[in-house]
N, C-alpha and C positions, 0 to 999 in steps of 0.2 A: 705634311712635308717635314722630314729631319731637320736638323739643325744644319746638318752637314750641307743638304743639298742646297739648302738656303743661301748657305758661305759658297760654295761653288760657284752658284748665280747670282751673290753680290759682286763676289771676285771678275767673274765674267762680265760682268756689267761697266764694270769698273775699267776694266782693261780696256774695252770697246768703247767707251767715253774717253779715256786719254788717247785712242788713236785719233776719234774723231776728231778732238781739241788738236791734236798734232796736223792731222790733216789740212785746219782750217787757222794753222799761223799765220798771222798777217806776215805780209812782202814787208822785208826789212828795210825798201825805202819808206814806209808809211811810218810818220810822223813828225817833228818839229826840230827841224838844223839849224843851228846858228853861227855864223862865219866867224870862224877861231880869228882870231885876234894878231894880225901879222902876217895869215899865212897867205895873202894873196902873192903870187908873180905873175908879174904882165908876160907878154909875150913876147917873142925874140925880136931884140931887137927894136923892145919899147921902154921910154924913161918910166919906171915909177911913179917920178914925180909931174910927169906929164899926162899919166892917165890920168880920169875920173876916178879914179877906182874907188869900191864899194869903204865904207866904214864898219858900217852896220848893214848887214845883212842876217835875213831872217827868210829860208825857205819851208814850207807848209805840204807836205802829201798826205792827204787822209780820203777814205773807201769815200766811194758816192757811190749812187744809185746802179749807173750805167758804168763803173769804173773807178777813177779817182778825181778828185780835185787838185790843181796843185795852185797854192798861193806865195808871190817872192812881195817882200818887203826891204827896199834897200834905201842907204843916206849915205852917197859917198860923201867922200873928203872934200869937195867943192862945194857940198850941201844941194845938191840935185837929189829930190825922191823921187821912188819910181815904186809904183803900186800894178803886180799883174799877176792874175788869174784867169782857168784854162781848168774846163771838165775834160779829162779825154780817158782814152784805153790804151793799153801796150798794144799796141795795134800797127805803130808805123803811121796811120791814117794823121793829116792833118786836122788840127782843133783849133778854134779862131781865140785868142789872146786878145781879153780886154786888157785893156792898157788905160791910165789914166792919165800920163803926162804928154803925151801924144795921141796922132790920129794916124797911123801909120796901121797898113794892114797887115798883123802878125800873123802868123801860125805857129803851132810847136805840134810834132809827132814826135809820140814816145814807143820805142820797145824796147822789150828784155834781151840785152846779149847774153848772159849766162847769170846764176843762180844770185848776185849782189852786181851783177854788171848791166847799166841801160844806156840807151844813146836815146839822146833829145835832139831833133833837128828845126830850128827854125828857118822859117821864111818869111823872108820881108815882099809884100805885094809879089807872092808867088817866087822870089825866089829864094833860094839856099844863101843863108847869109854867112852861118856856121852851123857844125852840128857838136854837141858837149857829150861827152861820156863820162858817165856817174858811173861813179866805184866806192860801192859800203865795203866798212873794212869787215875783215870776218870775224871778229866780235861785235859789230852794230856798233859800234861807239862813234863812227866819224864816216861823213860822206866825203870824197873828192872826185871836183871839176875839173875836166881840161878840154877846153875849147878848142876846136881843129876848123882853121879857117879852110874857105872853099878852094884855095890852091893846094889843101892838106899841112900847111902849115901850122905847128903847134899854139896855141896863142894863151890865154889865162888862163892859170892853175888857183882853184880856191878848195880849204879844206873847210868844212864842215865838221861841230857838233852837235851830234843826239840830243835834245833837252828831256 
């Protein structure tokens, strides 16, 4: 074989391993957020200083088997922790929510609305308590939350860091 054709079908080889690698980009929510520092607003119409709200927050998406894992670590400002994780699929389907500060029956369904957009809906003992819609910005550097309670009313905005 020439030299040449050799370059041709390294070249070629070459090409079709970066489509591949392009093909098999992880989903730009997959990896580790951490609640930017201030950016929480409650919801209309709620005191600040009367919420719970988060201090430290830390959310977790990474592949599993069947899907994703997703794990929230939170210490609001009243010093209340809350430890939950949740195997599921962009699927809409609900996935039962271990919980460790409670006994409460959660679920969470997730799917994709468009290419950095997901809606998370939980349920409390079957029903719609809210549903949040995650928005990665389009450079990946920052996720935001905004909770839409069950009358469609807008409720907490939180922004995320990429770590």
């Amino acid at each position: 074989m020439s030299r040449l054709s050799l370059a041709v079908i390294a070249v070629s080889l070459l090409a079709l391993s970066g489509m591949q690698v392009f093909a098999q980009s992880p989903d730009p929510i997959m990896g580790t957020w951490s609640l930017k520092q201030g950016s929480f607003t409650p919801p209309n119409g709620a005191s600040a200083d009367a919420m719970d709200q988060p201090q430290i927050e830390t959310m977790v998406y990474q592949p599993a088997a069947n899907g994703f894992r997703w794990v929230v670590d939170s210490n609001s400002v009243q010093g209340r922790r809350t430890h939950s994780e949740v195997e599921a699929k962009l699927d809409g389907a609900d996935y039962p929510v271990r919980r460790f500060d409670n006994d409460l029956s959660v679920t969470r369904g997730f799917r994709r609305l468009a290419a950095r957009t997901y809606a998370e809906v939980t349920k409390i003992h079957g029903t719609v308590t809210f549903t949040r819609v995650v928005e990665i910005s389009p450079d990946g550097k920052s996720l935001t939350t905004v909770d839409i309670a069950t009358n469609n009313s807008a409720g907490a905005v939180q922004v995320f860091e990429k770590q």
